[in-house]
VOBA-1610 file (N, C-alpha, C; in pm, whole numbers, padded with zeros to 5 digits, always signed):
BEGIN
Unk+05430-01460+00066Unk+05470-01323+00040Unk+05353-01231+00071Unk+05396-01149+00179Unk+05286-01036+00161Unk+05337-00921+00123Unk+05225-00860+00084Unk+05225-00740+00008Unk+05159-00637+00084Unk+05238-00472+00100Unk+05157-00408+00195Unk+05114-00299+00098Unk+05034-00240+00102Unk+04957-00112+00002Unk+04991-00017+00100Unk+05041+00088+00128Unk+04988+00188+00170Unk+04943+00308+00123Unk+04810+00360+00114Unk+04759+00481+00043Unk+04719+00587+00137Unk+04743+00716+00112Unk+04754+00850+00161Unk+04626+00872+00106Unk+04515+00937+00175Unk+04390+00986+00102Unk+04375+01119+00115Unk+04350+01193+00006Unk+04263+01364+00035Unk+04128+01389+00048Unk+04120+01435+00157Unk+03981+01411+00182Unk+03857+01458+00094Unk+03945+01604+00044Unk+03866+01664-00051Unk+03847+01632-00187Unk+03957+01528-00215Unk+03927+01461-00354Unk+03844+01330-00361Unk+03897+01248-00300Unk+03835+01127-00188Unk+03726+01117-00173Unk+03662+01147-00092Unk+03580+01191+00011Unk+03471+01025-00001Unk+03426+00993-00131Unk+03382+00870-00074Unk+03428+00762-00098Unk+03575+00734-00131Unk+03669+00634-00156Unk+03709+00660+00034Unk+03724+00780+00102Unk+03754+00771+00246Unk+03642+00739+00318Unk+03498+00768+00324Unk+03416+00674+00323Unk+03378+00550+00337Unk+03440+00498+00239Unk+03402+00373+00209Unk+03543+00254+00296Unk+03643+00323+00288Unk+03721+00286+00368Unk+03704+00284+00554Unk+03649+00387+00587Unk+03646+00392+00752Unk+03474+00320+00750Unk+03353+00253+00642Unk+03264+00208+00688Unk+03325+00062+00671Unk+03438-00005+00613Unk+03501-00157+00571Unk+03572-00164+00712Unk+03606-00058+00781Unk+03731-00105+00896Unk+03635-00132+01069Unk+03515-00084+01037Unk+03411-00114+01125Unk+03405-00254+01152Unk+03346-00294+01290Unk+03346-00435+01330Unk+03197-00494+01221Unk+03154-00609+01192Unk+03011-00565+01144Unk+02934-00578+01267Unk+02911-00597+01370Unk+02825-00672+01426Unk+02820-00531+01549Unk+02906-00451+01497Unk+02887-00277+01585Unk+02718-00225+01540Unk+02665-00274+01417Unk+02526-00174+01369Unk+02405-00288+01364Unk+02303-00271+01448Unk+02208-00351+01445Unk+02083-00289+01349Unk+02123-00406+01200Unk+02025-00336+01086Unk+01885-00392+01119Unk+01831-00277+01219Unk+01679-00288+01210Unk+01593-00159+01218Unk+01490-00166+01197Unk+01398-00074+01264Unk+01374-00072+01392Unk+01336+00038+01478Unk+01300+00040+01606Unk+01189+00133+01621Unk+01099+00069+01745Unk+00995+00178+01745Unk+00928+00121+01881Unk+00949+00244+01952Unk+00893+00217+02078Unk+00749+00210+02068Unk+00675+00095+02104Unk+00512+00087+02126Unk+00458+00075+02302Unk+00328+00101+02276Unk+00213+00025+02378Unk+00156-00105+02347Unk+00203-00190+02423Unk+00158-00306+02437Unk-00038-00312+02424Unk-00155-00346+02361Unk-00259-00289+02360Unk-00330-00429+02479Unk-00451-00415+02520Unk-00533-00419+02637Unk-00523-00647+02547Unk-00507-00652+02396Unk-00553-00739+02407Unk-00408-00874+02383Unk-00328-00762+02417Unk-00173-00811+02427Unk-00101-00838+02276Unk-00116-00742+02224Unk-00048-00731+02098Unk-00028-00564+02040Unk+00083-00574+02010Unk+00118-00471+01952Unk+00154-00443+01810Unk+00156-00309+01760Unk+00171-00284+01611Unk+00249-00261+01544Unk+00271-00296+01466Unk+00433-00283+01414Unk+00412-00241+01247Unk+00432-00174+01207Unk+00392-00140+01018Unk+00257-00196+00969Unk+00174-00181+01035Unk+00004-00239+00992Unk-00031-00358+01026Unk+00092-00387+01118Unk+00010-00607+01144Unk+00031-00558+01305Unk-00049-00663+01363Unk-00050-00661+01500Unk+00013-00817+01551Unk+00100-00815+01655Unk+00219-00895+01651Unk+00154-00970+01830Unk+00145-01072+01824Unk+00120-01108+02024Unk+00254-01123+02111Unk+00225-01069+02197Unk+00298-01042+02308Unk+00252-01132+02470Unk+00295-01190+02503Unk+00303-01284+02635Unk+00140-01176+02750Unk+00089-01237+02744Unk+00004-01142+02877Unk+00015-01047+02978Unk+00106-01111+03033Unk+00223-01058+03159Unk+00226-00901+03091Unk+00269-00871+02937Unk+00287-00759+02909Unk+00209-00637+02894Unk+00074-00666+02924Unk-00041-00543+02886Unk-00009-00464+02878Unk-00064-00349+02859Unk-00056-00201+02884Unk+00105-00169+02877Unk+00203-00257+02843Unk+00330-00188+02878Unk+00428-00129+02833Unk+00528-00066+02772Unk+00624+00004+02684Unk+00671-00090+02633Unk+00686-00101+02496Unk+00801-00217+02464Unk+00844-00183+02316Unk+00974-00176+02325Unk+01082-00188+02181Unk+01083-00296+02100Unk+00988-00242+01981Unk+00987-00372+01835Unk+01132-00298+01754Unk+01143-00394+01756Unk+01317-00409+01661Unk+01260-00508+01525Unk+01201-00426+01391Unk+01162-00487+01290Unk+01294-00514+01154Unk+01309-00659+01176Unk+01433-00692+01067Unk+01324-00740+00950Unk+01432-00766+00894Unk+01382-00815+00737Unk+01298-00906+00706Unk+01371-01023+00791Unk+01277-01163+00805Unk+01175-01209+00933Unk+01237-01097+01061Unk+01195-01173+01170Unk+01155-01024+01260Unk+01002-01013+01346Unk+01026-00916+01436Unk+01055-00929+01615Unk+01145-00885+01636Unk+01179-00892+01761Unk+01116-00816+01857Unk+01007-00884+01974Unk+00967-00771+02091Unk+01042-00758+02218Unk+01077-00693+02291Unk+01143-00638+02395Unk+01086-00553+02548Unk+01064-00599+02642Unk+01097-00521+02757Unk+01190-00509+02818Unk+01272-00432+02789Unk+01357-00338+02884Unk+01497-00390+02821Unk+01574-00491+02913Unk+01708-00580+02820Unk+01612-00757+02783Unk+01495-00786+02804Unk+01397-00872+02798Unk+01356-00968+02669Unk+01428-01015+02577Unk+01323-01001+02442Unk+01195-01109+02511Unk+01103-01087+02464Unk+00949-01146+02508Unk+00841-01173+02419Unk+00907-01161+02266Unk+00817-01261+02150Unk+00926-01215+02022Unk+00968-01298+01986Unk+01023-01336+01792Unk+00869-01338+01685Unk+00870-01322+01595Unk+00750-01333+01470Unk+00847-01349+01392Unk+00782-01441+01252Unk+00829-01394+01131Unk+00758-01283+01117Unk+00845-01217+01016Unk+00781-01073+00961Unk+00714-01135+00898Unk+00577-01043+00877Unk+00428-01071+00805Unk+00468-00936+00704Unk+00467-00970+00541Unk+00463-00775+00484Unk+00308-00735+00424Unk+00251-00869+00457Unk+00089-00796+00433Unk+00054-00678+00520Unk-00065-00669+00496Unk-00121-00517+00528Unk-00228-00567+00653Unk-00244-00538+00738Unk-00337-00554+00860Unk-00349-00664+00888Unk-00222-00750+00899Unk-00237-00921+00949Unk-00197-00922+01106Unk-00275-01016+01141Unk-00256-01067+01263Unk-00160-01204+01307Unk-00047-01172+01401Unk+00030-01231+01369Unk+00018-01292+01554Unk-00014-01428+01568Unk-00025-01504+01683Unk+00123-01617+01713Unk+00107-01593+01855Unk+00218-01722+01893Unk+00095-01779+02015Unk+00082-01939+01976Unk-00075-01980+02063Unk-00020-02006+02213Unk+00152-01991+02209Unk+00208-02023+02359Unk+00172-01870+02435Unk+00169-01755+02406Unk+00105-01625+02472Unk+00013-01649+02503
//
């Protein structure tokens, strides 16, 4: 047996019961929960991300690249490229190496 609800909303009474309804009917995988922040790759191939410095492949010096900082893990990027994963470090001025760069 199914059962169908249908509810009429006012927006002006509503407003975050309608809300909360059009953010549930969203796909989830439409919003990528991260931070973003375009950097410079620095001379010694690492870049900065919230006070830690993260390594980046060589190849990348000097170059533009999109850190996408999640919760657990930071993602580096050239262009559609990703080009180093980290765990997130939440200390304060850590240096964060991959010894394959």
């Amino acid at each position: 047996m199914i059962t169908l609800l249908i509810v009429t909303l006012n927006p002006q009474r509503e407003p975050y019961l309608l809300s909360f309804f059009n953010l549930c009917s969203r796909h989830p995988a439409s919003h990528n929960a991260c931070d973003k922040q375009p950097v410079r790759v620095s001379s010694l191939s690492l870049v900065r991300y919230r006070s830690n410095d993260y390594s980046v492949p060589t190849a990348y010096g000097h170059q533009e690249v999109l850190v996408r900082g999640y919760v657990h893990e930071v993602v580096i990027a050239c262009g559609a490229e990703v080009i180093a994963r980290h765990a997130r470090s939440w200390e304060k001025e850590d240096y964060i190496y991959d010894p394959l760069h």
